[in-house]
N, C-alpha and C positions, 0 to 999 in steps of 0.2 A: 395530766393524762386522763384521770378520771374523769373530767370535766369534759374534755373531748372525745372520751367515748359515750357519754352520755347524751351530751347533744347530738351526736351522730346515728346514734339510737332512737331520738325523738323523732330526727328529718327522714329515718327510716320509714318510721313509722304510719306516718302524717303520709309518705307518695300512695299512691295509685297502682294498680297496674301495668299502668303505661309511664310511669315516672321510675326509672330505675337507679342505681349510684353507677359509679363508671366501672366499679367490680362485679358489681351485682345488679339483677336482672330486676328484682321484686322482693316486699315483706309480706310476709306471708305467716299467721299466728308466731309472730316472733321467732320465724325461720327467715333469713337473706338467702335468697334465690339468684341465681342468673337468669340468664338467657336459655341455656340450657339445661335449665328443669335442673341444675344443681342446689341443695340448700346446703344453711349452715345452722349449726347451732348457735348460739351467743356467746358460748367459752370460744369456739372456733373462728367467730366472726372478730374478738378481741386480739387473738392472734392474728390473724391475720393486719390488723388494722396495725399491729404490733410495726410486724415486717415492714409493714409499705412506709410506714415513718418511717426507721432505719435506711431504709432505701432511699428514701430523700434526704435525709440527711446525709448519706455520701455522697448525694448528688452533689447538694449544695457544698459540701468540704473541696471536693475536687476541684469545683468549677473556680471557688475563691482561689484554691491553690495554684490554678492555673493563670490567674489573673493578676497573679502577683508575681507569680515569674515573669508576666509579658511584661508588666511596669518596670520590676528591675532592669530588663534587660535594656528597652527604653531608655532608661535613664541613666545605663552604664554608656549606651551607643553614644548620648547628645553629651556625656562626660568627652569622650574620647574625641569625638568629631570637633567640641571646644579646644581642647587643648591642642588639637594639628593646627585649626586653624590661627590659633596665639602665635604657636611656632614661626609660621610661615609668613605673618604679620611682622612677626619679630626682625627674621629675616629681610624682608621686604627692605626694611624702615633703618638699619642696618648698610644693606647695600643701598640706602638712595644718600645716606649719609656721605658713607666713604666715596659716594660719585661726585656730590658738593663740594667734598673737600679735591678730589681732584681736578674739579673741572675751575676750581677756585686758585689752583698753583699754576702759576706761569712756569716755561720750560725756560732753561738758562740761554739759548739761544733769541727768545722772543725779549727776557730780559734785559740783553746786551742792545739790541736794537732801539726800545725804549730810552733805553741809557744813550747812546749816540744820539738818538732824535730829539730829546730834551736838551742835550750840549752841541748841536750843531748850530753854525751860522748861515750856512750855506741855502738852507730852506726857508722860505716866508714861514712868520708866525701861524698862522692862519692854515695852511697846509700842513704844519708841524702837527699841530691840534687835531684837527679831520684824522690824519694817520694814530694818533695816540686814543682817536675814540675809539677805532677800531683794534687795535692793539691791545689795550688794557682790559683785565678781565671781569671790573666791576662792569664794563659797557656789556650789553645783553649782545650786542654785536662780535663786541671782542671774547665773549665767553662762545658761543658759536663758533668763531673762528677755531679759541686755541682746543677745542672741541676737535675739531677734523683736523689741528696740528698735532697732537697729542702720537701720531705714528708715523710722522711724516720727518723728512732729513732735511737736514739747514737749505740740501738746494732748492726744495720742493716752498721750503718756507720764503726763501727771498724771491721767488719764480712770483709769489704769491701777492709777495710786499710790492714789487714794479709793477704788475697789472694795478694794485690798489693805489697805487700813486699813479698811473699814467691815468686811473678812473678819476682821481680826484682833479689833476691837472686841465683833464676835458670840461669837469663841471664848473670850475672857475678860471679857466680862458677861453674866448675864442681861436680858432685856430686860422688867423688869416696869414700873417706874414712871419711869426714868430716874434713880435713886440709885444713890448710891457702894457699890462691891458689890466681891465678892472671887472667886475660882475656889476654888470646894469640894474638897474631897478626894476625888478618883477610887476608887470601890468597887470590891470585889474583884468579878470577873467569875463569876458563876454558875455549878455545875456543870451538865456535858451531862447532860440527859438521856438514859436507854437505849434505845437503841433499840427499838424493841418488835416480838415475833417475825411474820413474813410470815407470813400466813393462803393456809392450802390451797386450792390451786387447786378449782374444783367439777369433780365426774366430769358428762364430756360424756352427755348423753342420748342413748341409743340411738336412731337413724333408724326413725322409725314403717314399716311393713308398708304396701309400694302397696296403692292396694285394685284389686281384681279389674277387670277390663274386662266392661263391658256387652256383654250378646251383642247383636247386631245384629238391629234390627226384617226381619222379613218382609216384602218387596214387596208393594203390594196388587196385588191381581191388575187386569191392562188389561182393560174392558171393550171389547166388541164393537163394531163399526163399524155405525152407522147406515145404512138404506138407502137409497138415494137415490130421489123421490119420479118417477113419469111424468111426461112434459110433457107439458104444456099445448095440446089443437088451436092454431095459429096463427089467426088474426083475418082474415077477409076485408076486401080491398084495399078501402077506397070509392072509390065514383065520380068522379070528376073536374066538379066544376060546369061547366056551359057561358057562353062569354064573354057580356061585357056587346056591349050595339050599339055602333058608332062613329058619334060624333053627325053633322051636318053641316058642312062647311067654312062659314064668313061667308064673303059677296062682296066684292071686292077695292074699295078706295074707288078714284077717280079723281084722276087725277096734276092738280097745281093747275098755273097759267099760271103760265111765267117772268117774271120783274119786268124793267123797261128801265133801261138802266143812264144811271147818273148821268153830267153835261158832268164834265172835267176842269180842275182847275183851274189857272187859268195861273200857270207859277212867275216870280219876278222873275227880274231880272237878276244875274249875281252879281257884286262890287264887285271894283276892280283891287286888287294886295299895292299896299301902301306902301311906299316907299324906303326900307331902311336906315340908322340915320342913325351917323354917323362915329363909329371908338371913341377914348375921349381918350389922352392920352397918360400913362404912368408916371410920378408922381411919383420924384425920386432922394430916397437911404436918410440920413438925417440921420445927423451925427457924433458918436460915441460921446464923451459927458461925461470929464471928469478924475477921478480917484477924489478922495475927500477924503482930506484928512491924518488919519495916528492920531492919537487923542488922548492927551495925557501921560497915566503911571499915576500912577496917586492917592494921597495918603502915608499911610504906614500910620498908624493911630491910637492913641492913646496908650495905655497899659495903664492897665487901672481900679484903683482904691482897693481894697486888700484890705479885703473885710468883716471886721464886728466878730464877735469873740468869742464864740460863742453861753452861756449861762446852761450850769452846771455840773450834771447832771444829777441827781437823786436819790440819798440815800446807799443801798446796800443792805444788807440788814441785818446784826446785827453774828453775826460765826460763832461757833460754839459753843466755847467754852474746858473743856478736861478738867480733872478735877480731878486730882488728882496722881499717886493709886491706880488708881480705875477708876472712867470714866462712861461709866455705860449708855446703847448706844441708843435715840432716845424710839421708842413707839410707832406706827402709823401714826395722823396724829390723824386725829379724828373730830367731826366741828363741825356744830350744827344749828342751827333757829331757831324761833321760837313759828310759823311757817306763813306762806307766800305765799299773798295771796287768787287764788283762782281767776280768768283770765280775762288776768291781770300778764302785761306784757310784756316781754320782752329781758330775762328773769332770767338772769345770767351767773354760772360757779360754775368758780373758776380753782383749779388744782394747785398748793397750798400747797408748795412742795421745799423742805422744808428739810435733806437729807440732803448735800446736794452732788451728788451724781446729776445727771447729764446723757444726751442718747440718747432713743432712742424712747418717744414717749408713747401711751400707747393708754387708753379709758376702758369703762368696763362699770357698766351700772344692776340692780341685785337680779341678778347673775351671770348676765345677757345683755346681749348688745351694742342703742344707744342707737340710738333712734326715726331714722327718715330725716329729718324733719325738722328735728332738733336742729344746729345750727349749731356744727362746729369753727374757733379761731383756726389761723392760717395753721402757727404753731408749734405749735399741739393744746394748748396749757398753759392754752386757757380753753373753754370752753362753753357757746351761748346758745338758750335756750329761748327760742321766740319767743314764743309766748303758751304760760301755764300751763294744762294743761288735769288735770283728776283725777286721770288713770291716769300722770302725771307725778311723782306722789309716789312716792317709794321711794330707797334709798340709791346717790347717784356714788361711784364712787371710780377713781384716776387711777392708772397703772400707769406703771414708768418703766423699759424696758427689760425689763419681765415684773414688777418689784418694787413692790407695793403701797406708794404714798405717801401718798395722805389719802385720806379717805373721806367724805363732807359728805350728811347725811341731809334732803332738802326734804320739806317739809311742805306740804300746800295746803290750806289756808282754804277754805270755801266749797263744801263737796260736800255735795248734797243731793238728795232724793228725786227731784226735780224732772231732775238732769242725767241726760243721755242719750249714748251713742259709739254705741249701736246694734250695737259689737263684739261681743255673746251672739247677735246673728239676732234678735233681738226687738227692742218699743218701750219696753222700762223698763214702767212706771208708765199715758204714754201710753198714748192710745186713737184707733183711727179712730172716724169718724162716720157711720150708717147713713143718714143723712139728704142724703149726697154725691151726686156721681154717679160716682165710684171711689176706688180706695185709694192710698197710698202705699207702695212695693213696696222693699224692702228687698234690696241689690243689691252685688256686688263687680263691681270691674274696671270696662271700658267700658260703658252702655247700647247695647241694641237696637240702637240709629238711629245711622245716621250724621252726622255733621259736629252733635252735640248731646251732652248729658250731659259728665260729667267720665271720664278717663281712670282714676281711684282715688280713695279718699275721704281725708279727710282727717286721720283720729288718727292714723293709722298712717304715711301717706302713701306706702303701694303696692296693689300686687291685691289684698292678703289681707284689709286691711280693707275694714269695711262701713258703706254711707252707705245713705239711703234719698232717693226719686224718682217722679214721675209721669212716667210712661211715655205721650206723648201722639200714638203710632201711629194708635188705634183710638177714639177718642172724638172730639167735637163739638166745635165751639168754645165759647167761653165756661162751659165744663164742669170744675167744678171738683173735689178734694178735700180736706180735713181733716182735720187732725191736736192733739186735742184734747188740754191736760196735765191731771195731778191737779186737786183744788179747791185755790184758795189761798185763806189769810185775809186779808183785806181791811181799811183803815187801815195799811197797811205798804206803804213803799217798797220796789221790788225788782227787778234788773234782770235782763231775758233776753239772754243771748248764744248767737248762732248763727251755725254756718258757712254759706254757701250757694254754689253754683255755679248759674249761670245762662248758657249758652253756644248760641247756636242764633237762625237768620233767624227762624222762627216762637216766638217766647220771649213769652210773655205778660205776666202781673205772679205776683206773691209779696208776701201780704198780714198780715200781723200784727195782728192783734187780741184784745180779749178779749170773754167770757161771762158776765155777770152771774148771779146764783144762782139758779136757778129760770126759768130764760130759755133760749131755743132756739138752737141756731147761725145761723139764720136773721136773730136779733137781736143783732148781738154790732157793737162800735164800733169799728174799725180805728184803729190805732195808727200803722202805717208802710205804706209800698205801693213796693215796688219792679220798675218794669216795664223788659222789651227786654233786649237783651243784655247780660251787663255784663261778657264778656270771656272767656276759654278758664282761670279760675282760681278757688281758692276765693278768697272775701271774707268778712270778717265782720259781723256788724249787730250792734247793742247798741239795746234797745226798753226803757226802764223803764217798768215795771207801776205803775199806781195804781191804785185800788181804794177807797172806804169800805165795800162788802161783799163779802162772801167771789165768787170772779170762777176765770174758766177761762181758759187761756190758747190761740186757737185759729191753725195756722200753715195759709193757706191756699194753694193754687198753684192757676193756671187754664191750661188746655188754648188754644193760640192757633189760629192758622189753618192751619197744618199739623203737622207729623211732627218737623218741628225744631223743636221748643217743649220740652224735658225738664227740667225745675228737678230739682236735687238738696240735700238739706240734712245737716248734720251737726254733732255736737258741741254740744249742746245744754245749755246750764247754764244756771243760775236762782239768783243769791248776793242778798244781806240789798243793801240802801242802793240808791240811784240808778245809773245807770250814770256812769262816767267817763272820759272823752275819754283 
């Protein structure tokens, strides 16, 4: 310390005036000055120099002190942050284990099947094998697979195993006829063609020259203001008429005689009250009954006879055995028949499977979806047409999961000149009759009128199709019209089937008849008559034609007493023989 206050003493010494210490200003005969004209003495100046050490030495105590609490703290933080992440490592490495090991156990159902597939004869070797790569869980295939079996139920698993065998089946047959077939020899793969050189871009067309600006028309020039014309002398005031006379007052008539007043008449007497007569006295509240006793609980009764054994159902058919090499997938079949006569009802046309396939069934007629009408089973595996109508023919086929499985082509019997849907906007063949007193109006969706007509017609059975109706707003009662068919020949049984809807308080009749050959509709014989409402639905009618000569077939509606009378008809066919029930 001695040491450094003496050199600090010397460096005093040695400044200038203008050379100060950072406490002091100047030396001055071995006085240290400030700035402010303060001095010290040398005892004074040592004290001081005393302190400002000590002062830096807590500086520097604190600052280390604090320096070392940030390190510890440091060093506990990257302790602690190590050891979570050990843990979580630990864990990690833990749970990929115990995943190995399950993804490594086959489930006792997958086992069983292995087991069968190794001791079957039924299956080619070769197919056997393909199914056991995917099956077994050293295969990175089969470990995948029993992956996403692991939560699934035996049905889900054999659902799983037929798709992988009908995949494998496709890959090593062709599917022409269902015969014993082999896997071809894979061809060598074609050379690339070269590519061929990029064609030059085209040079952009130069921007055409604006064209010039129209010079601007010439104002026309404003003509001159009009002059405004003299007026007019005003009109001298007229005279004022003079009054009329005021007529005479009439004389006042004479006040009549007062009348003499009537005697009064004498009132009676009026009668004394009666005496109140005594009030009786309160009956007392009778005594509350005894409850009854419970009654015993009732023994339970005996357990019934087990029923008998029901009848053992149906075999179903026998599955398909490969042959030993390779058997082809069959085809989707396709099955038809000589034709449904027109008009059949409940023709039903079920999904042949015989693939093993199960899953969603979905159907489509000529590669659109089936009429509204057509009736699915609950399961979709069947289909019923309820009556056959013309536009009915053309080929079903059933899909199973999106996979074509049969395909069944109906045919229908009995389509002739004579049948009508009305679906083109026209009558066919049909004709109206000028001889009526209005038309039959050709018509989709609701009619006109309300609480009358049908809601859609019925081939189709929504808006789109078209039915035909008399519209019975604006006509008379008992006013009818006609709808006349081709000629038919006559000697020949034949029967007319027709839709009808008849719905409405004012509903008249709907009459069927025919037209003999050279005869007027005026004269024609009625077949059927069907009057009044017959309900908010279509119905059918069946009228068979007789005839010995050639005859027209005429369908008549009548206009009733009001606005809700609308008959609609539709679906009009005409087949060979009688009608039948």
């Amino acid at each position: 310390m001695s040491d450094l206050l003496s050199l600090l003493k010397s460096i005093a010494r040695q400044m200038t005036f203008d050379h100060c210490l950072p406490i002091f200003g100047y030396v001055d005969n071995s006085r240290y000055c400030n700035t402010n004209m303060t001095c010290l003495s040398d005892k004074n100046f040592k004290m001081e120099i005393k302190s400002l050490s000590r002062t830096i030495l807590i500086c520097l105590t604190t600052l280390y002190t604090a320096l070392f609490i940030i390190l510890s703290l440091w060093q506990y933080y990257k302790t602690y942050t190590l050891k979570h992440e050990y843990l979580y490592e630990s864990e990690k490495l833990r749970a990929l284990e115990s995943r190995c090991k399950s993804e490594d156990t086959m489930s006792s159902e997958t086992q069983e099947m292995i087991y069968f597939l190794k001791n079957t004869k039924h299956l080619p070797n070769n197919i056997v094998k393909d199914i056991l790569e995917v099956l077994e869980p050293e295969n990175r295939v089969g470990k995948a697979l029993h992956k996403r079996q692991t939560s699934s139920s035996l049905h889900a698993m054999f659902q799983q195993l037929l798709t992988m065998q009908e995949s494998i089946l496709e890959q090593h047959c062709t599917s022409s006829n269902g015969t014993v077939c082999s896997r071809g020899i894979k061809g060598q793969p074609g050379t690339k063609g070269t590519k061929g050189p990029q064609g030059l871009s085209g040079v952009k067309g130069n921007h055409g020259m604006p064209g010039d600006k129209g010079l601007p028309g010439l104002n026309g020039l404003v003509g001159d203001p009009g002059y405004q014309g003299p007026l007019g002398p005003q009109g001298d005031k007229g005279q004022r008429g003079l009054p009329g006379l005021r007529g005479v007052p009439g004389m006042k008539g004479e006040k009549g005689l007062k009348g003499e007043i009537g005697d009064p008449v004498i009132m009676g007497l009026k009668g004394e009250q009666g005496s109140q007569g005594l009030r009786g006295q309160k009956g007392d509240i009778g005594l509350n009954g005894t409850p009854g006793l419970t009654g015993a609980k009732g023994f339970k009764g005996q357990l019934g006879e087990m029923g008998q054994k029901g009848d053992q159902g149906p075999k179903g058919p026998d599955g398909k055995v490969l042959d030993e090499d390779c058997a082809c997938k069959l085809k989707q079949q396709s099955r038809s028949n000589q034709g449904i006569q027109v008009g059949s009802k409940n023709i039903v046309i079920d999904c042949k499977n015989s693939t093993g396939l199960f899953g969603l069934v979905t159907w489509m007629k000529d590669s659109s979806s089936l009429d509204p009408r057509v009736k699915l089973s609950s399961d979709k595996h069947q289909l019923t047409i309820p009556d056959v109508l013309p536009n009915d023919q053309g080929n079903y086929t059933c899909f199973i999961n999106g996979r074509k499985i049969a395909t069944y082509e109906l045919k229908v019997k009995g389509i002739t000149k004579y049948n009508c849907d009305f679906e083109a906007g026209d009558i066919c063949l049909w004709k109206q009759v000028p001889s009526d007193n209005f038309d039959w109006l050709s018509h989709r969706a609701g009619t006109t009128s309300t609480a009358t007509g049908p809601s859609h017609d019925h081939t189709i059975g929504n808006v789109r199709g078209t039915y035909l109706y008399i519209e019975t707003s604006s006509h008379n009662q008992n006013e009818y019209a006609d709808l006349v068919s081709p000629l038919m020949t006559g000697n020949q049984d034949r029967c007319l089937s027709l839709w009808y809807h008849m719905f409405g308080s004012d509903i008249d009749q709907l009459e069927i008849g025919i037209i003999q050959k050279n005869q007027t509709p005026a004269n024609y014989l009625v077949l059927q008559v069907l009057s009044g409402d017959q309900g908010f639905q279509w119905n059918r009618m069946n009228v068979t034609l007789s005839s010995t000569s050639d005859f027209e077939v005429s369908i008549r509606g009548y206009k009733g007493k009001g606005y809700h009378g609308d008959i609609a008809i539709d679906d009009i066919i005409v087949y060979d023989g009688k009608c039948q029930n």
